[in-house]
Chimera marker file (.cmm) of the C-alpha trace (Angstrom):
<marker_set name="trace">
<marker id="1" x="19.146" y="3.824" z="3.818" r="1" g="1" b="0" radius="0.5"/>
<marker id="2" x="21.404" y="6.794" z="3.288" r="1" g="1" b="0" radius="0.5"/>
<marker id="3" x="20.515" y="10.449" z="3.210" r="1" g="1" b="0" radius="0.5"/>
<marker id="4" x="20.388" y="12.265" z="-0.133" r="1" g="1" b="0" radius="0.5"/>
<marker id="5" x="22.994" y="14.730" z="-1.543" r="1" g="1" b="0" radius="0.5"/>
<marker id="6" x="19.423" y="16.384" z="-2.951" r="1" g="1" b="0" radius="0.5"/>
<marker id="7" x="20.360" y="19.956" z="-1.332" r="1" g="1" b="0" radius="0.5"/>
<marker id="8" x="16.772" y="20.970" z="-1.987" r="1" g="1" b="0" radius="0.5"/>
<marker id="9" x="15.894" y="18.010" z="0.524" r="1" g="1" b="0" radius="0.5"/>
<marker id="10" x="18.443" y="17.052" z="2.776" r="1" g="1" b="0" radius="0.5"/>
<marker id="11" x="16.191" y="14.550" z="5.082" r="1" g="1" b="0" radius="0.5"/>
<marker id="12" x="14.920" y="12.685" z="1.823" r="1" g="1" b="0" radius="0.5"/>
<marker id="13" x="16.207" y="8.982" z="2.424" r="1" g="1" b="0" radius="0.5"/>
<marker id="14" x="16.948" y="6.143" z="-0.517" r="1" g="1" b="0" radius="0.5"/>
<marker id="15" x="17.474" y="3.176" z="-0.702" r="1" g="1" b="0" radius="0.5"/>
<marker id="16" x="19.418" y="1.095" z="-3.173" r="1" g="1" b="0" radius="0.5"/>
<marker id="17" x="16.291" y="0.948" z="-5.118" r="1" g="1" b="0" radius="0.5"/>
<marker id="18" x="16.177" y="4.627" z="-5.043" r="1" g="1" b="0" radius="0.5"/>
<marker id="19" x="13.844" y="6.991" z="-2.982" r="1" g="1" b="0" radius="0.5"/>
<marker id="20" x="11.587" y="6.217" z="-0.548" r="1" g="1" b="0" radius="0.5"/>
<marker id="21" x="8.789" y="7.764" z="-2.573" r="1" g="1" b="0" radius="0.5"/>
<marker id="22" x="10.240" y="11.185" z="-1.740" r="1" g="1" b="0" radius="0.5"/>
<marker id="23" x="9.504" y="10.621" z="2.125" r="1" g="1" b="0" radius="0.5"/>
<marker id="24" x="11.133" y="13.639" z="4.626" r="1" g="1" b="0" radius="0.5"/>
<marker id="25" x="12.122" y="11.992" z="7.489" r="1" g="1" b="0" radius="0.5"/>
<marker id="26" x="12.169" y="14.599" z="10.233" r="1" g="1" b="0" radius="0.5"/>
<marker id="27" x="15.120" y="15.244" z="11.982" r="1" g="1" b="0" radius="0.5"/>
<marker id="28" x="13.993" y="13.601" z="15.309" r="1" g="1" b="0" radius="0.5"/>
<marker id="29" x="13.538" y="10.486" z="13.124" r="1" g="1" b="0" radius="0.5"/>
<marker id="30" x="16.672" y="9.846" z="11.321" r="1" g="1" b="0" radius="0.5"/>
<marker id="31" x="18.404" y="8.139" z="13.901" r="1" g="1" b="0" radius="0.5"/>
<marker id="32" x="15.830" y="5.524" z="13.466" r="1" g="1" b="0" radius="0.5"/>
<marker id="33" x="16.344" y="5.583" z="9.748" r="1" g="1" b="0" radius="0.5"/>
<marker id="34" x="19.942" y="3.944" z="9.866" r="1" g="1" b="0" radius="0.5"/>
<marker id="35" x="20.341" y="0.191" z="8.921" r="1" g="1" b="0" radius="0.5"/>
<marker id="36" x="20.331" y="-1.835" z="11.685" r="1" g="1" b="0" radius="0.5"/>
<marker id="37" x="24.049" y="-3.920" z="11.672" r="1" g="1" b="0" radius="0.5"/>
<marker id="38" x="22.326" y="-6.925" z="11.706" r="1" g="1" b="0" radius="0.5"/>
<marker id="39" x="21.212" y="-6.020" z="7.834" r="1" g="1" b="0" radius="0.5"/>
<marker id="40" x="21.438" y="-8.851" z="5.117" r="1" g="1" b="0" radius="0.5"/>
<marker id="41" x="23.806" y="-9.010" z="2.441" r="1" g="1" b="0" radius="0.5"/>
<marker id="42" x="22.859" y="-6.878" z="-0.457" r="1" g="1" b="0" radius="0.5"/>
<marker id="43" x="22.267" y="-10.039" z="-2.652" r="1" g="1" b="0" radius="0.5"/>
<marker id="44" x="19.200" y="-10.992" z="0.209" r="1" g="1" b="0" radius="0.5"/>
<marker id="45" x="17.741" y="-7.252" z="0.405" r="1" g="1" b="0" radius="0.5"/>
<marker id="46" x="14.255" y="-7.129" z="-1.231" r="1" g="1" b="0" radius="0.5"/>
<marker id="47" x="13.695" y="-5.687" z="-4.359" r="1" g="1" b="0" radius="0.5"/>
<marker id="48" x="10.246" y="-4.976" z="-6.475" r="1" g="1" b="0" radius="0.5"/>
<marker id="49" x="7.248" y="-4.982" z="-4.928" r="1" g="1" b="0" radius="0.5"/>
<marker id="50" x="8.827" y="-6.365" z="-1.996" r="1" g="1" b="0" radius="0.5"/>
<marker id="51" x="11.425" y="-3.359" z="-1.515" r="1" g="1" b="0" radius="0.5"/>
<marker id="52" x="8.002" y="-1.322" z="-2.097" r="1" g="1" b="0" radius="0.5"/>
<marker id="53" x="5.922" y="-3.219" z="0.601" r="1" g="1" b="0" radius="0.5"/>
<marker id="54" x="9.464" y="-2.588" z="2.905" r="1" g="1" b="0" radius="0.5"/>
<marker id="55" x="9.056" y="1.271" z="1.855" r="1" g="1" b="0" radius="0.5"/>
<marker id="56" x="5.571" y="1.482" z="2.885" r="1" g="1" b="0" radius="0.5"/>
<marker id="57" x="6.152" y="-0.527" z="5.905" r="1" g="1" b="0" radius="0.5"/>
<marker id="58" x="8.879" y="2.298" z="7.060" r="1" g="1" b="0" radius="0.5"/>
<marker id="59" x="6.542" y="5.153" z="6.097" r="1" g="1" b="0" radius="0.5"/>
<marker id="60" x="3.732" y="3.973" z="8.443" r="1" g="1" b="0" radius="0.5"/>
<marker id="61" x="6.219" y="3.605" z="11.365" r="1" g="1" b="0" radius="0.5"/>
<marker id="62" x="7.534" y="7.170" z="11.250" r="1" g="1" b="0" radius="0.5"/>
<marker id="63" x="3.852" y="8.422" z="10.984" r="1" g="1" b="0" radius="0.5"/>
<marker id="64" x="3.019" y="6.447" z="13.832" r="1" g="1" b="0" radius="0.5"/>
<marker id="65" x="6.001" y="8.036" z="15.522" r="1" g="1" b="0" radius="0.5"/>
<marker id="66" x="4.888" y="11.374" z="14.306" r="1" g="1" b="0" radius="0.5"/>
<marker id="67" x="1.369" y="10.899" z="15.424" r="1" g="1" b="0" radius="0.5"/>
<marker id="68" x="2.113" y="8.711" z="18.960" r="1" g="1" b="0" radius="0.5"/>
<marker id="69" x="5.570" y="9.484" z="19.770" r="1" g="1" b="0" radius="0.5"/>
<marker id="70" x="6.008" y="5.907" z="20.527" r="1" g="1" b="0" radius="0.5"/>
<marker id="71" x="7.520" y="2.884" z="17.836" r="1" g="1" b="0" radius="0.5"/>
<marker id="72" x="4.487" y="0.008" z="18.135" r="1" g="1" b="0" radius="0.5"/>
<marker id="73" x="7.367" y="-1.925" z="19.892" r="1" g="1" b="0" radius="0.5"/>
<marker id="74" x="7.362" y="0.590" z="22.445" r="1" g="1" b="0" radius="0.5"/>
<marker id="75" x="3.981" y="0.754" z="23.060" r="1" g="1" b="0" radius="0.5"/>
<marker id="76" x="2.651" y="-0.442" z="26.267" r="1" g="1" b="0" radius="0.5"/>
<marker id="77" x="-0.968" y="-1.642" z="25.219" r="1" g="1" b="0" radius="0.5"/>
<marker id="78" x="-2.014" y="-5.041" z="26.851" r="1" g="1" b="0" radius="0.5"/>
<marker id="79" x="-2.188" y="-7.891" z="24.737" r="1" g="1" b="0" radius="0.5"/>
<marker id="80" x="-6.219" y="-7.994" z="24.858" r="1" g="1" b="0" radius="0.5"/>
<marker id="81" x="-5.678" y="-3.873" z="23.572" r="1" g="1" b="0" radius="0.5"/>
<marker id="82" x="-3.396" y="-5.349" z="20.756" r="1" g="1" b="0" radius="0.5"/>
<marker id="83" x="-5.850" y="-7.774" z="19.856" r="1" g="1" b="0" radius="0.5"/>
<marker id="84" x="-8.413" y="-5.677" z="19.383" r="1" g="1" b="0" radius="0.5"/>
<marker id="85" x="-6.399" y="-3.162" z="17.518" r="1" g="1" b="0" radius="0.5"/>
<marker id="86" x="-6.007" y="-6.325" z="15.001" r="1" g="1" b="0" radius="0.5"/>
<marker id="87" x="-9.463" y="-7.050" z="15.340" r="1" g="1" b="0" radius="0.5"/>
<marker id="88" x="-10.447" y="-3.679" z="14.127" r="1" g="1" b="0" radius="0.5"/>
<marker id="89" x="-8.246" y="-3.480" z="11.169" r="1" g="1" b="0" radius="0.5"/>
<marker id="90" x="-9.178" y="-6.808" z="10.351" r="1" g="1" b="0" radius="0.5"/>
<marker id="91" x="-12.838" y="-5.765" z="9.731" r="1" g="1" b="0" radius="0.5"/>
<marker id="92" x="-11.675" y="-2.520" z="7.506" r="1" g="1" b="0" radius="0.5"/>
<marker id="93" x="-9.359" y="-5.027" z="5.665" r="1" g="1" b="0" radius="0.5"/>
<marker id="94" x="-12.435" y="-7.056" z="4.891" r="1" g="1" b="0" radius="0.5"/>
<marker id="95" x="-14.999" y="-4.140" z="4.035" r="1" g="1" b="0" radius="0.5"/>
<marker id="96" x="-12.376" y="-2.977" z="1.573" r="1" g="1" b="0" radius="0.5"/>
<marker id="97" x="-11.898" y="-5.891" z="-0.294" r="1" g="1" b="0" radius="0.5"/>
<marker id="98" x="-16.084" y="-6.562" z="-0.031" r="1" g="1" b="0" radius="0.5"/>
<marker id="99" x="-16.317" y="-3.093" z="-1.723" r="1" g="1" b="0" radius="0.5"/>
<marker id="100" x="-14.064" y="-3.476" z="-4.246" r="1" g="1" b="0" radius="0.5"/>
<marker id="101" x="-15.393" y="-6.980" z="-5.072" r="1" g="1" b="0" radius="0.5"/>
<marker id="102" x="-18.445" y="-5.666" z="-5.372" r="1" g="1" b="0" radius="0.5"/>
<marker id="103" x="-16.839" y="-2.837" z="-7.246" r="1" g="1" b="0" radius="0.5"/>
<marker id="104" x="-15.535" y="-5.369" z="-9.787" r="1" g="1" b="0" radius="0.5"/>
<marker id="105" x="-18.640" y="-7.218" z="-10.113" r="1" g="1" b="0" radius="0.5"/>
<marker id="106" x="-20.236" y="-4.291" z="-11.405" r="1" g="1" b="0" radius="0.5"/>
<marker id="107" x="-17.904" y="-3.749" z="-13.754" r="1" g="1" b="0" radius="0.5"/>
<marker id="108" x="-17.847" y="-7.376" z="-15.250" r="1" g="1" b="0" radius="0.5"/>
<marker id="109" x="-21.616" y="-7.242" z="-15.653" r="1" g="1" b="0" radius="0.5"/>
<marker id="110" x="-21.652" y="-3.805" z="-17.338" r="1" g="1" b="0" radius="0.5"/>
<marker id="111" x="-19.166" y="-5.502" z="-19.723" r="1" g="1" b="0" radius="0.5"/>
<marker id="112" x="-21.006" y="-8.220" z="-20.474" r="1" g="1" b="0" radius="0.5"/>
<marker id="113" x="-24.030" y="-5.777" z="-21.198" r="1" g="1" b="0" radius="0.5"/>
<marker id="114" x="-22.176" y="-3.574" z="-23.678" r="1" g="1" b="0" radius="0.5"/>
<marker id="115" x="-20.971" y="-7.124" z="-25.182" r="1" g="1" b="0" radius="0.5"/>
<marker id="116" x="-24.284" y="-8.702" z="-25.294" r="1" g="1" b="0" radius="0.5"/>
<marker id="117" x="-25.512" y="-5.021" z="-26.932" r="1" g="1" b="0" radius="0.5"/>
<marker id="118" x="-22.884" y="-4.928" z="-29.648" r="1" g="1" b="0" radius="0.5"/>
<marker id="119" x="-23.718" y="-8.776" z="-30.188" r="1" g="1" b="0" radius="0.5"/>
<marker id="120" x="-26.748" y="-7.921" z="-30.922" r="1" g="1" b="0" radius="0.5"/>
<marker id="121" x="-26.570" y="-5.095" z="-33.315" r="1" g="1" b="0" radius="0.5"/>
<marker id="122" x="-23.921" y="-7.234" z="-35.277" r="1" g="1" b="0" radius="0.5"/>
<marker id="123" x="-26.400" y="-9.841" z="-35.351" r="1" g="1" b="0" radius="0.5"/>
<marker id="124" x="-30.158" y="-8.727" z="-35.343" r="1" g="1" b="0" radius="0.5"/>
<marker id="125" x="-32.551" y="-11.678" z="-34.540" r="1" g="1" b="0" radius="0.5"/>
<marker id="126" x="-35.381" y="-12.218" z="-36.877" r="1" g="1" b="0" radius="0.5"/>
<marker id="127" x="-37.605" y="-9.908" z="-35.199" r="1" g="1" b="0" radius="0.5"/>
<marker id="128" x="-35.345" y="-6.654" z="-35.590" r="1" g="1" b="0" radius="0.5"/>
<marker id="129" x="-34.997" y="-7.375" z="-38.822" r="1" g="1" b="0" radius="0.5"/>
<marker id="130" x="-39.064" y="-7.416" z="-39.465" r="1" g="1" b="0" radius="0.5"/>
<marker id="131" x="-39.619" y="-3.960" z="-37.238" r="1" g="1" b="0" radius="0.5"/>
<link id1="1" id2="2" r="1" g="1" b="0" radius="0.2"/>
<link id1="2" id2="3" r="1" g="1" b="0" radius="0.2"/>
<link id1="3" id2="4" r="1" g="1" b="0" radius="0.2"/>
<link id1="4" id2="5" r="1" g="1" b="0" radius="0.2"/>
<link id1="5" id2="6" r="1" g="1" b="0" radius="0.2"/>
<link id1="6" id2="7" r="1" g="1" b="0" radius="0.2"/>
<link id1="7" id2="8" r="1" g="1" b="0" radius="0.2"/>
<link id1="8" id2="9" r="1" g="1" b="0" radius="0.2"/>
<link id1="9" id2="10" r="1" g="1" b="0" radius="0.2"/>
<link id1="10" id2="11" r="1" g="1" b="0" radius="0.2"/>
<link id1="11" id2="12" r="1" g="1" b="0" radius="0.2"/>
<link id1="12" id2="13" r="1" g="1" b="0" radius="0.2"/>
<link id1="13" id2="14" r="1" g="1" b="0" radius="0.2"/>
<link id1="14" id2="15" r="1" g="1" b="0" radius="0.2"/>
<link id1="15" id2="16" r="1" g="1" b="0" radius="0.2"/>
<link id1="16" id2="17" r="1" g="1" b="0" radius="0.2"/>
<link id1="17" id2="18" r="1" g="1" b="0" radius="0.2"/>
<link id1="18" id2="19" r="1" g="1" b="0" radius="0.2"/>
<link id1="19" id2="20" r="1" g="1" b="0" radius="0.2"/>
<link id1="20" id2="21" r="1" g="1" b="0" radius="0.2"/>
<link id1="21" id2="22" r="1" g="1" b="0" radius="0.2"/>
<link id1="22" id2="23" r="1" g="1" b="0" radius="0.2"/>
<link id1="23" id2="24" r="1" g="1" b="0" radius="0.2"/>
<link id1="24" id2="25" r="1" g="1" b="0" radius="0.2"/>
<link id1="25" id2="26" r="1" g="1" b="0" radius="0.2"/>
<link id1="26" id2="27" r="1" g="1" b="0" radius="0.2"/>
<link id1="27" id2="28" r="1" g="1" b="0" radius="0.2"/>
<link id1="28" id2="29" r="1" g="1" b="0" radius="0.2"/>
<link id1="29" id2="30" r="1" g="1" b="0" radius="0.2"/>
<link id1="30" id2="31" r="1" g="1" b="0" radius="0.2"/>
<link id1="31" id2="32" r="1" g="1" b="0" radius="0.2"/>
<link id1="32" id2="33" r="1" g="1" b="0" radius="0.2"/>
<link id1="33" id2="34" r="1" g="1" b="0" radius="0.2"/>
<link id1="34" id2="35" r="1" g="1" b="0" radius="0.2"/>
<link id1="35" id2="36" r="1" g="1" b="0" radius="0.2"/>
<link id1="36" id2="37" r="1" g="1" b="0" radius="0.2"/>
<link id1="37" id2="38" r="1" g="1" b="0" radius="0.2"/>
<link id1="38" id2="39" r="1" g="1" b="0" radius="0.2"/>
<link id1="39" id2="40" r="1" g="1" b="0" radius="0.2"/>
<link id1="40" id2="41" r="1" g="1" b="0" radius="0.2"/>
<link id1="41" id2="42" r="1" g="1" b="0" radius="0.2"/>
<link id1="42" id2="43" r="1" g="1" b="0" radius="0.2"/>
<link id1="43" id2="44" r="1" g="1" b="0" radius="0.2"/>
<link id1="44" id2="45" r="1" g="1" b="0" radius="0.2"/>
<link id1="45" id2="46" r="1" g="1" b="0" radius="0.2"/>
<link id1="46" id2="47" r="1" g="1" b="0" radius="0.2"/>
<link id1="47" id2="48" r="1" g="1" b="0" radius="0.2"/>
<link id1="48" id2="49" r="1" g="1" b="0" radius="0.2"/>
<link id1="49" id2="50" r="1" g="1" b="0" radius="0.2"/>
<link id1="50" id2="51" r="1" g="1" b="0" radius="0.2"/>
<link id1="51" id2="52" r="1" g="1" b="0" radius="0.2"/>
<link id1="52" id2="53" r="1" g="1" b="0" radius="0.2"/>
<link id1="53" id2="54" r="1" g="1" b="0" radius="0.2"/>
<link id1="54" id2="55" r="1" g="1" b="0" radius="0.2"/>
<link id1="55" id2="56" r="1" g="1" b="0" radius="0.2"/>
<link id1="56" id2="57" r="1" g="1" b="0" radius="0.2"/>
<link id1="57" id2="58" r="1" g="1" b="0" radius="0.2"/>
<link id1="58" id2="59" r="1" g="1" b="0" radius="0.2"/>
<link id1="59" id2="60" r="1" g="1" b="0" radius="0.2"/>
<link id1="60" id2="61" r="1" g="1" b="0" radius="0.2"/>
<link id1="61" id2="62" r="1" g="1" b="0" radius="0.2"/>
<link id1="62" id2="63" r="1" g="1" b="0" radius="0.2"/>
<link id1="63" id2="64" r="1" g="1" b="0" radius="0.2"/>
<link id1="64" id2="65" r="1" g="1" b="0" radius="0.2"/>
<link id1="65" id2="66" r="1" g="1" b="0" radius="0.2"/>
<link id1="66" id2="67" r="1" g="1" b="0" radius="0.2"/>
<link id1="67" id2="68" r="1" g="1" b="0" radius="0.2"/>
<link id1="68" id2="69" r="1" g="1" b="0" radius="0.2"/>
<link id1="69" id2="70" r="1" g="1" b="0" radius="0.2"/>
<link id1="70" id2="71" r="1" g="1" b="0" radius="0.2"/>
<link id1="71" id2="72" r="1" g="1" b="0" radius="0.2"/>
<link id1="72" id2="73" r="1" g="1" b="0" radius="0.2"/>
<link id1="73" id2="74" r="1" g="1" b="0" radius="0.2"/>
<link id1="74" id2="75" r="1" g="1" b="0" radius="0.2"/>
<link id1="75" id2="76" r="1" g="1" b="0" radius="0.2"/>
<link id1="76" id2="77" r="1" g="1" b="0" radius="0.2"/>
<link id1="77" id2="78" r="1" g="1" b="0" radius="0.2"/>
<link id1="78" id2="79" r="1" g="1" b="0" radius="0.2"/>
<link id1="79" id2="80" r="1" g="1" b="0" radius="0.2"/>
<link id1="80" id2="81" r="1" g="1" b="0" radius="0.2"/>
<link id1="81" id2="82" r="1" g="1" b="0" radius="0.2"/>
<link id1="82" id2="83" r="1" g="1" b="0" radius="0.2"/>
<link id1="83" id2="84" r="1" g="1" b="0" radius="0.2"/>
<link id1="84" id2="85" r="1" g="1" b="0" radius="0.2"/>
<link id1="85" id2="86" r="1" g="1" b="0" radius="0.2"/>
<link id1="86" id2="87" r="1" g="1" b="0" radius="0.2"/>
<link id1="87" id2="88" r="1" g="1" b="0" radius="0.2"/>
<link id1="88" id2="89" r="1" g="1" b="0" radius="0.2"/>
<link id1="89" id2="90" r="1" g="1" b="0" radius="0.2"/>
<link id1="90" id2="91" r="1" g="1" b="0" radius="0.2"/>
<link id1="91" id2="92" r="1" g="1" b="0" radius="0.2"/>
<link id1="92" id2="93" r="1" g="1" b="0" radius="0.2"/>
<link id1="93" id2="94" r="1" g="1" b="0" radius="0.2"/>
<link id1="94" id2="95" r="1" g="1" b="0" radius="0.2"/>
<link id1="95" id2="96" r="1" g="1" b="0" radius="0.2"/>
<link id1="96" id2="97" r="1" g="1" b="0" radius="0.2"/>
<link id1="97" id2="98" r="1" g="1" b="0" radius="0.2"/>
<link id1="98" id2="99" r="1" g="1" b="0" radius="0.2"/>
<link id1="99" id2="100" r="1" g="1" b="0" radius="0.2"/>
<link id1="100" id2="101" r="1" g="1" b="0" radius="0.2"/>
<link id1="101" id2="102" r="1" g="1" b="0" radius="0.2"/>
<link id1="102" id2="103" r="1" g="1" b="0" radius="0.2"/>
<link id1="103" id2="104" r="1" g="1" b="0" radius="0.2"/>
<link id1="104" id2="105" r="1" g="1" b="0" radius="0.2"/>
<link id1="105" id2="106" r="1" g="1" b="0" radius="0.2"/>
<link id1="106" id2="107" r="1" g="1" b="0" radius="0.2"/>
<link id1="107" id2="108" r="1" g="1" b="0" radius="0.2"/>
<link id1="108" id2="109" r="1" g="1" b="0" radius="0.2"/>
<link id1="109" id2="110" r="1" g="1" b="0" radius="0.2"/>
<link id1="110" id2="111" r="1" g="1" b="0" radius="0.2"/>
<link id1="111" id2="112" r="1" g="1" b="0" radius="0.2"/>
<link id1="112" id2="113" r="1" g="1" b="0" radius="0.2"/>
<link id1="113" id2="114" r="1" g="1" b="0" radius="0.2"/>
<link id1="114" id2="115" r="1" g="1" b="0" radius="0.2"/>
<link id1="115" id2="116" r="1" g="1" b="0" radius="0.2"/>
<link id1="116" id2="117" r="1" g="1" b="0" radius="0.2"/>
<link id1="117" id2="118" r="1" g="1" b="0" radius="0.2"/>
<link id1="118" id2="119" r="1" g="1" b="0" radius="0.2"/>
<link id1="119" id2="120" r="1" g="1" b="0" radius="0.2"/>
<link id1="120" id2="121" r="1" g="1" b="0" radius="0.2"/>
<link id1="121" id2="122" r="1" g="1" b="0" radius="0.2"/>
<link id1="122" id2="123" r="1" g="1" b="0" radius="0.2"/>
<link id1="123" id2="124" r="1" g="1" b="0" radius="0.2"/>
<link id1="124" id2="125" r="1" g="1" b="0" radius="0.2"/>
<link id1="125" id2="126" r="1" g="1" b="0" radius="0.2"/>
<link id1="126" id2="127" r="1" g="1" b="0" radius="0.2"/>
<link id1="127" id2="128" r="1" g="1" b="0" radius="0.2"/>
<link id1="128" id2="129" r="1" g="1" b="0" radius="0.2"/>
<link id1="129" id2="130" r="1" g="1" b="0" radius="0.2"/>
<link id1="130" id2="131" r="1" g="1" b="0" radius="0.2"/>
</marker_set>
């Protein structure tokens, strides 16, 4: 990552994919921010969606060291603590997707409604036509 010339925003960060989604890192973070010299060729660095996920994945780590003051490396929660942690954000994970499932089921079925409605009005059955 390298710092911006952006004078307006002098902590904004990019990568070679451009910004990080306009993300200030604050000062007490930039140190963090540098790439590490074990960093692969430019050829192997992610790009797309991938270089996105990479993005995000930085973002959450400097609000977590906003927020705890500690990287989740640093932390010194016990294993079972971890675990649970997981645990937790396991179940959210899988009442989000339920939701938006069901979210998505909803909409397919109001779909097929208004398709089965304008079916019908193209094509009035006997009945409608006798009313």
């Amino acid at each position: 990552m390298n710092r911006s010339s952006n004078p307006a925003n002098p902590t904004q960060y990019t990568t070679e994919h451009g910004a990080l989604d306009d993300v200030a890192i604050p000062a007490m973070l930039r140190p963090l921010c540098t790439p590490a010299p074990e960093a692969p060729p430019p050829a192997a660095r992610a790009t797309g969606t991938e270089a996105r996920v990479c993005a995000d994945i930085a973002r959450r780590q400097w609000l977590g060291l906003a927020k705890y003051g500690v990287s989740v490396e640093g932390n010194p929660l016990a294993l079972r603590q971890w675990l649970q942690h997981a645990y937790e954000e396991a179940l959210d994970f899988a009442i989000y997707l339920r939701r938006n499932i069901e979210e998505l089921q909803r909409q397919e079925a109001q779909q097929q409604q208004n398709q089965q409605h304008q079916q019908h009005q193209q094509h009035p059955t006997i009945e409608d036509r006798q009313a």
